[in-house]
C-alpha positions as CSV (number, residue, x, y, z in Angstrom):
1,X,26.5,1.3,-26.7
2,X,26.9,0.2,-23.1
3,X,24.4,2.2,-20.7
4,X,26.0,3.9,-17.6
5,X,24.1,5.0,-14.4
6,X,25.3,5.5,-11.2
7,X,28.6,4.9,-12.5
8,X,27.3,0.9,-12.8
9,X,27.1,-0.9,-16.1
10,X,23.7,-1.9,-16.9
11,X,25.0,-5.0,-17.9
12,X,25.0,-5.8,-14.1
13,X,21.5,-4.9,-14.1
14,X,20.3,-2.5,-11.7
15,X,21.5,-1.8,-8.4
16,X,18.0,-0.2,-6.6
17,X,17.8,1.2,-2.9
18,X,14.3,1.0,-2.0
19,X,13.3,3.9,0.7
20,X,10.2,4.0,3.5
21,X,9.7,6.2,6.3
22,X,6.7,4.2,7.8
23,X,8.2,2.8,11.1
24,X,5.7,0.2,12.6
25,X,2.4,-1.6,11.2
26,X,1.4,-3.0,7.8
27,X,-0.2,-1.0,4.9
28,X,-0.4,-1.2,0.6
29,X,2.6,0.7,0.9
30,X,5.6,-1.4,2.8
31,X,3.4,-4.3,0.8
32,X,4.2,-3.1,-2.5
33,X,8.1,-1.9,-1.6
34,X,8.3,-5.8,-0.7
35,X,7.1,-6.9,-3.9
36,X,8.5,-5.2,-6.1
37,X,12.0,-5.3,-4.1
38,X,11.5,-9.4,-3.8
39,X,10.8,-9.8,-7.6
40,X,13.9,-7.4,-8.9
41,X,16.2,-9.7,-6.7
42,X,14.8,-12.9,-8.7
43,X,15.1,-11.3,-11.4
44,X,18.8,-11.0,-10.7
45,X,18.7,-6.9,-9.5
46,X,20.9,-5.8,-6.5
47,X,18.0,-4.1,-3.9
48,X,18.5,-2.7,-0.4
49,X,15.4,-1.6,1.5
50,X,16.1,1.1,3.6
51,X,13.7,2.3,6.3
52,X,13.8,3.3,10.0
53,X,14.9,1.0,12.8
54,X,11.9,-1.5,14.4
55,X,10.1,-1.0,10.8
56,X,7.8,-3.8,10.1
57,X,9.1,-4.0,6.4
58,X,12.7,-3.9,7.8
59,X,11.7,-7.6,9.7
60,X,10.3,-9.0,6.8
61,X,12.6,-8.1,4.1
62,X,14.7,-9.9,5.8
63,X,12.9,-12.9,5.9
64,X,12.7,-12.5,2.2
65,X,16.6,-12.6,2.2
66,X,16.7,-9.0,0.7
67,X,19.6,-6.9,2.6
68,X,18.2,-3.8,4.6
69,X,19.6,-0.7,6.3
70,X,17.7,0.3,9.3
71,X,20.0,3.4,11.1
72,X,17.6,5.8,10.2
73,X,15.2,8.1,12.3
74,X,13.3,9.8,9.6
75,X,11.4,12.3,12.1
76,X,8.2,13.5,10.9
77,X,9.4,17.7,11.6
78,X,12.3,18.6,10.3
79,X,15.3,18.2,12.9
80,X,18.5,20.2,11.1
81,X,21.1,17.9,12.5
82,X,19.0,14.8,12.3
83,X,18.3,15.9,8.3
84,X,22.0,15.7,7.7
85,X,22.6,13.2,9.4
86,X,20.1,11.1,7.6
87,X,21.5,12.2,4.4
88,X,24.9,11.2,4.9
89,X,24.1,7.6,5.7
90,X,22.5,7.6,2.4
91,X,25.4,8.9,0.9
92,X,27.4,6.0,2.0
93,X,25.1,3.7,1.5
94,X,24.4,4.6,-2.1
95,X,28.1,4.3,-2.8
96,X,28.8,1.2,-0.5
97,X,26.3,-0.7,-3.1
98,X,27.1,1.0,-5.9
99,X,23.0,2.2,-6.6
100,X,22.4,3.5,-9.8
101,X,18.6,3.9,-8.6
102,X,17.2,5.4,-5.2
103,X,13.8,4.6,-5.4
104,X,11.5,6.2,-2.7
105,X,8.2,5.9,-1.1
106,X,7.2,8.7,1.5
107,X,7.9,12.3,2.2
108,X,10.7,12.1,4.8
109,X,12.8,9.4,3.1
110,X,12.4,11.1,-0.5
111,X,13.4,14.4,0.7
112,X,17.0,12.9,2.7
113,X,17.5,10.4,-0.2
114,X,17.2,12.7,-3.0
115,X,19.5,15.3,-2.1
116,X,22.0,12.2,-1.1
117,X,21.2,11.2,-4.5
118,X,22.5,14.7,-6.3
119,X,25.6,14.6,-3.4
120,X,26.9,11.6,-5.3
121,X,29.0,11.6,-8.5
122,X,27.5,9.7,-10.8
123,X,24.4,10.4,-9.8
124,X,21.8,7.1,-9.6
125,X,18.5,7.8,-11.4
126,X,15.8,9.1,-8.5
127,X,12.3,7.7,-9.0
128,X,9.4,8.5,-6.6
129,X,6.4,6.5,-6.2
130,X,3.1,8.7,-4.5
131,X,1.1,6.1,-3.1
132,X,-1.9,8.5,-1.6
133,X,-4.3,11.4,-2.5
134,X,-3.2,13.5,0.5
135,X,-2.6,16.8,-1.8
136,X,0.4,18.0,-2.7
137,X,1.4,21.8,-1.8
138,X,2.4,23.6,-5.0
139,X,5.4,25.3,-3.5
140,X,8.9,26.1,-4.2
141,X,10.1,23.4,-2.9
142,X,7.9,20.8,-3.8
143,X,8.3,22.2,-7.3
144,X,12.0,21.7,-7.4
145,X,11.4,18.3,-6.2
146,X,9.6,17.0,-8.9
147,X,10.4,19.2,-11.5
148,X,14.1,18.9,-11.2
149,X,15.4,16.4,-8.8
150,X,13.4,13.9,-9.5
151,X,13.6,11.7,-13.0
152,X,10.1,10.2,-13.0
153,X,7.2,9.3,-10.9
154,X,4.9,6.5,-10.6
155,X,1.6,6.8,-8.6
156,X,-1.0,4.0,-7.7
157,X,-3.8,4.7,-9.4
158,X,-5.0,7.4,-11.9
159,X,-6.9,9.4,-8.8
160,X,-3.0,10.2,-7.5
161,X,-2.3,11.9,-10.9
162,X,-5.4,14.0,-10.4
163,X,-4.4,15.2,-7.9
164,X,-1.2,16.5,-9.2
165,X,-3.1,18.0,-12.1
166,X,-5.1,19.7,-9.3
167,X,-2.0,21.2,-8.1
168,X,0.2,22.1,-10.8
169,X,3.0,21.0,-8.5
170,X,4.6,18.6,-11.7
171,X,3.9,21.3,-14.5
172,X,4.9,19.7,-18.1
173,X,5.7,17.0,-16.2
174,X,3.0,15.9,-15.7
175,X,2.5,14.0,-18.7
176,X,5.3,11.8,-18.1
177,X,3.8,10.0,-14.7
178,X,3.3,6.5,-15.1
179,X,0.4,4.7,-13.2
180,X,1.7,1.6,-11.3
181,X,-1.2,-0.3,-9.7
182,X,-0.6,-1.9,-6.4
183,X,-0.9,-5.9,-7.0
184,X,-1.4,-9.1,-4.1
185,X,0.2,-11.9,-4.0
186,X,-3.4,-13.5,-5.8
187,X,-1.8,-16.7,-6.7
188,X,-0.2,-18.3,-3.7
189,X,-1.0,-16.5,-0.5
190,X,-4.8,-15.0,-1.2
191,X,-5.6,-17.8,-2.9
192,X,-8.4,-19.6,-1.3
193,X,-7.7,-22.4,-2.7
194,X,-4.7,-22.7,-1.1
195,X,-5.5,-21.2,2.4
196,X,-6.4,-23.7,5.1
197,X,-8.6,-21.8,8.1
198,X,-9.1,-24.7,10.7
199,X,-9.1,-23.8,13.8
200,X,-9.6,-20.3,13.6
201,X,-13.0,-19.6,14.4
202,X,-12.6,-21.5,17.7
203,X,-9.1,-19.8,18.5
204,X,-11.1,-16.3,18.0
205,X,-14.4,-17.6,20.1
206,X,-16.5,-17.7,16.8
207,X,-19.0,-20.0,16.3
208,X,-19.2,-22.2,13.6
209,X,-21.7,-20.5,11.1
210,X,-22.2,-16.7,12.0
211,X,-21.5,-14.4,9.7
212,X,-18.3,-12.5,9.8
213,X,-17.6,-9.2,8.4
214,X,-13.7,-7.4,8.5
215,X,-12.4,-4.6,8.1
216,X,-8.4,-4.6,7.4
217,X,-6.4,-1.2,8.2
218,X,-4.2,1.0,10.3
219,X,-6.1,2.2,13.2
220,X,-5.6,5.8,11.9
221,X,-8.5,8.6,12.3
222,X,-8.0,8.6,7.9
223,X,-9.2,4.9,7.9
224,X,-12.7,5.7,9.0
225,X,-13.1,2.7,12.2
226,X,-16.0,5.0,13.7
227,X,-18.2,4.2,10.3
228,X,-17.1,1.0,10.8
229,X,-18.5,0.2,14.2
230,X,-21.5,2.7,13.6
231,X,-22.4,0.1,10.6
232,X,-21.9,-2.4,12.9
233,X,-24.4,-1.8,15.4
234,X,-27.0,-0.6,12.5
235,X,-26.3,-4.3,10.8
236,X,-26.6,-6.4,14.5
237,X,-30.1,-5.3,14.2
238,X,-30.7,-7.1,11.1
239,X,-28.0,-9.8,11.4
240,X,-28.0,-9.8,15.0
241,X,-25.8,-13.3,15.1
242,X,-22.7,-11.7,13.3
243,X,-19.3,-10.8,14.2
244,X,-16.8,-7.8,13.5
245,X,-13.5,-8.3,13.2
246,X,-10.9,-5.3,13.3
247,X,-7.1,-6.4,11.7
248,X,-4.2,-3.6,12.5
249,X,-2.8,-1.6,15.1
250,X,-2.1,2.1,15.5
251,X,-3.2,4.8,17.9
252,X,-6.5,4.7,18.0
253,X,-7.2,1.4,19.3
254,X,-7.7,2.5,22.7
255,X,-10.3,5.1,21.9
256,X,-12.1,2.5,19.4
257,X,-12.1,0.3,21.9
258,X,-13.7,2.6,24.4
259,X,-16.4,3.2,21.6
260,X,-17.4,-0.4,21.6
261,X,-18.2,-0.7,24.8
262,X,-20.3,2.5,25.2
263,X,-22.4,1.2,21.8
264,X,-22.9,-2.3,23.7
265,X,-21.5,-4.6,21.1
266,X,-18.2,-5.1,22.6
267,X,-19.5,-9.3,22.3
268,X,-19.8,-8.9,18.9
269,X,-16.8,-6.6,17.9
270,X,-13.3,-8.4,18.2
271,X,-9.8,-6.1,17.7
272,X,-7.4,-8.3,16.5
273,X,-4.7,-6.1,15.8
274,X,-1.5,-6.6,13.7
275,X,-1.8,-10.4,12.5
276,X,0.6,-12.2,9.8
277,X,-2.2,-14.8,8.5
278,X,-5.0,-12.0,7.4
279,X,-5.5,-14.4,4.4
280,X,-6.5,-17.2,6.9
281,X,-9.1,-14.4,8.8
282,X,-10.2,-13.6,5.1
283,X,-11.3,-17.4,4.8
284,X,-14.5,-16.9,7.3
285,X,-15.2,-14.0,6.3
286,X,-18.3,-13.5,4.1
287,X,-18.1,-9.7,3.3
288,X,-15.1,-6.9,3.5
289,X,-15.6,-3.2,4.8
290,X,-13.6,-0.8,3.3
291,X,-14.1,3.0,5.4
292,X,-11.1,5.0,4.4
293,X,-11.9,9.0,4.3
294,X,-9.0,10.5,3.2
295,X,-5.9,9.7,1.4
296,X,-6.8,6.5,-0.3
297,X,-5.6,6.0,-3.7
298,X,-6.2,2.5,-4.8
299,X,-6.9,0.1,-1.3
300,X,-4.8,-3.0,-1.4
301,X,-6.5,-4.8,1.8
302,X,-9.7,-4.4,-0.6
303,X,-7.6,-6.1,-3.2
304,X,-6.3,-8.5,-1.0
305,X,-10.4,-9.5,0.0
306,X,-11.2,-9.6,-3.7
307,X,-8.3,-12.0,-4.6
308,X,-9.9,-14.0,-1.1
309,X,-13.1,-14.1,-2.9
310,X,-14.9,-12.1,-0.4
311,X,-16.7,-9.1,-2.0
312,X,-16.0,-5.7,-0.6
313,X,-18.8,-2.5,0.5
314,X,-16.9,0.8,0.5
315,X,-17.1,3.9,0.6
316,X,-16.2,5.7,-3.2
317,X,-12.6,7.3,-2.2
318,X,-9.8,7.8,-4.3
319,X,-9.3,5.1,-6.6
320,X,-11.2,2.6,-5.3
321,X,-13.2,2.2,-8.5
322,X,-10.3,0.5,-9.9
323,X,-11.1,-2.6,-7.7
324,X,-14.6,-2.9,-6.6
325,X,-16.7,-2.3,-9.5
326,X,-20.3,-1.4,-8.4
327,X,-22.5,-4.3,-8.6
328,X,-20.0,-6.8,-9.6
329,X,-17.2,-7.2,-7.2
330,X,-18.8,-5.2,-4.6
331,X,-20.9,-2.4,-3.4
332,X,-19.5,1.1,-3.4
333,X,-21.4,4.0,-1.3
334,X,-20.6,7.8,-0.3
335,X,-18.0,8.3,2.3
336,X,-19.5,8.1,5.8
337,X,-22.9,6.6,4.2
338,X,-23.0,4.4,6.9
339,X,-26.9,3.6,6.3
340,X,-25.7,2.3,2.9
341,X,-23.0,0.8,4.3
342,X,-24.9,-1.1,6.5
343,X,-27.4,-1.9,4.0
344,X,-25.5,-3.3,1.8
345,X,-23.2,-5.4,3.9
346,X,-26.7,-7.0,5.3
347,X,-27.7,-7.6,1.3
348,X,-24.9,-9.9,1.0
349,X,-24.8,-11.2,4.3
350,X,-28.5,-12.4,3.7
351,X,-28.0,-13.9,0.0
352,X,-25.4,-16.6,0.1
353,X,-25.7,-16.9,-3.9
354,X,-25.1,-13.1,-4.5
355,X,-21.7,-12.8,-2.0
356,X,-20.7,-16.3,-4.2
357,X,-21.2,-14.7,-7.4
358,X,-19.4,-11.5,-6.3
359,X,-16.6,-13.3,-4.9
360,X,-15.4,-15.6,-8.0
361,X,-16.0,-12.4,-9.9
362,X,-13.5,-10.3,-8.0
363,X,-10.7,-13.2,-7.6
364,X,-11.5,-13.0,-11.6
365,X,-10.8,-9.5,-12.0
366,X,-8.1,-9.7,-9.7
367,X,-6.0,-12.0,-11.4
368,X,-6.5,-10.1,-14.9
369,X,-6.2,-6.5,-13.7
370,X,-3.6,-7.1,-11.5
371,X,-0.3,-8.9,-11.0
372,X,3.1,-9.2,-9.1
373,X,4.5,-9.6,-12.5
374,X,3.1,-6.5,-14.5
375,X,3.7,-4.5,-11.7
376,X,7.6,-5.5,-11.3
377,X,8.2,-5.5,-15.3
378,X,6.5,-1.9,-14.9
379,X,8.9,-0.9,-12.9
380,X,12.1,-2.2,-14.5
381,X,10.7,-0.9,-17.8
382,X,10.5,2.7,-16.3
383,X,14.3,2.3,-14.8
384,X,15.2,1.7,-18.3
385,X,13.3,3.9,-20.6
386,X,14.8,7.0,-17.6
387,X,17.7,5.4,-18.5
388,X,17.6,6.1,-21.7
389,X,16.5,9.7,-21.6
390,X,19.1,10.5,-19.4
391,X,21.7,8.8,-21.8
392,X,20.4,10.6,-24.7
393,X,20.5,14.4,-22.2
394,X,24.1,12.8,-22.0
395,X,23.9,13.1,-18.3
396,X,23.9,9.0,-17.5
397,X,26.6,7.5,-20.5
């Protein structure tokens, strides 16, 4: 029996559009899109990312050689004429490539690219992926979205599926969500081993030997900076030679920057923002803050430190627990603790043999709990096994 989606033989594999709404920066999510979307293509899968135009992931899927469509505005409030406007361009992309899966990542793009999705005949499959805790309003609409419109859904980490089960948005559907960690790239790019940091102390005006701590994130009021810093200043006291190093950009950076200055530690507090060698920056650094106070589900720049071999202190949000494992791979504290933050981050900058033994044990863990490979296969395996349900409903043969 030949399998049918889309109106595209699966013998040509699958054709997948890939959707984001994010426009600039760099987070977990546009990361994981461009991993998943690099490893279908060698794989031999046709994938178009689509996102809006000047999107960070827009520039570097095309580096990666994947093909992109950027005409898109994706407003955050709805815009009547901009909505349909949005939706026909995914029409006639979906048909121009012949998808037979729209795969998407955030609220705007899902809600243009699924109804784009049921305008075309054949439908492709329509998978979405949650990739935060922010909850999820149990209302009409929202119900018909993933109730009906929607043919499966993969979240991050088993704290995004609580909070579905909190809402009762996905009813029976529920049990059918399949849990995708997010992965790094653990064996090539944050792989110490492999990462050469010269030079990059003295381009940042670091001294040879102080003690660096980082902190990697959008500068977004959910990512917590203010802890951050507040740490900062409680740990100078103890550690008085260290330095801060903030990685990201986003519209806060004025404000944080005003904050630094008004604590007095502006010498010892450096804003970096958006940067494409963070595994370098990772290199010097001997311990990872993690401050997120809302919507974090799993924390792939924790990840990304772990796989670095730098241990990580954060605050217990979301799913964080599926990285840092108290006491092994880290030190996990109550959001906006920043005396424990503080107090732990000095622990391990004090015992060179503890933030050692940490380190190998989260590049361990990393490399067993998480890879580029289990979560592409995931993925491809869900395609198909929604394939399949749909060709037994007699809807996709």
């Amino acid at each position: 029996m030949y399998l049918f989606v889309g109106g595209v033989s699966l013998l040509e594999g699958f054709r997948v559009l890939h959707t984001n709404m994010h426009k600039g920066g760099w987070g977990g999510q546009p990361n994981r899109i461009l991993i998943v979307a690099r490893g279908l293509q060698e794989r031999g899968h046709h994938v178009v990312i689509a996102a809006p135009r000047g999107a960070t992931l827009i520039a570097r899927a095309q580096e990666e050689g994947i093909p992109v469509f950027d005409d898109l505005v994706l407003p955050k409030r709805f815009r009547p004429f901009t909505y349909i406007s949005e939706v026909l361009k995914f029409c006639r992309l979906i048909k121009a490539h012949r998808i037979n899966v729209v795969h998407t990542h955030g609220s705007q793009d899902t809600w243009a690219a699924v109804v784009a999705a049921w305008l075309v005949v054949p439908r492709p499959l329509v998978v979405r992926t949650r990739h935060n805790i922010f909850p999820v309003r149990n209302h009409l609409f929202n119900r018909l979205l993933y109730r009906r419109l929607t043919d499966g859904v993969i979240v991050v980490s088993d704290a995004v599926t609580e909070v579905f089960s909190q809402t009762g948005v996905l009813g029976d559907k529920i049990g059918e969500v399949l849990t995708l960690h997010s992965v790094v790239d653990a064996k090539e790019k944050f792989n110490p081993a492999k990462v050469d940091a010269a030079g990059l102390r003295e381009e940042l005006g670091i001294p040879p030997f102080a003690p660096v701590v980082v902190k990697v994130a959008r500068l977004a009021p959910e990512k917590g900076h203010l802890y951050f810093l507040e740490s900062a200043k409680v740990v100078l006291k103890e550690v008085p030679d260290a330095y801060f190093l903030a990685l990201g950009e986003g519209p806060l950076r004025g404000s944080l920057e005003k904050r630094v200055r008004e604590m007095g530690i502006q010498n010892r507090v450096k804003f970096l923002g958006l940067r494409r060698d963070v595994p370098r920056v990772l290199k010097i650094s001997q311990v990872f803050s993690f401050t997120p106070v809302a919507g974090e589900s799993l924390g792939t720049a924790a990840l990304e430190a772990l796989a670095m071999e730098v241990p990580v202190v954060a605050f217990n949000v979301g799913g964080i627990e599926a990285s840092v494992r108290h006491g092994k791979t880290g030190f996990l504290v109550e959001p906006k603790d920043v005396e424990g933050l503080a107090r732990y981050t000095v622990k391990l900058l004090k015992d060179k043999s503890l933030r050692c033994r940490m380190g190998k044990a989260g590049r361990r863990w990393m490399l067993k709990a998480f890879s580029e490979e289990g979560l592409v296969e995931g993925n491809i395996a869900f395609y198909r096994r929604l394939t399949k349900r749909l060709c037994l409903s007699g809807e996709g043969c």
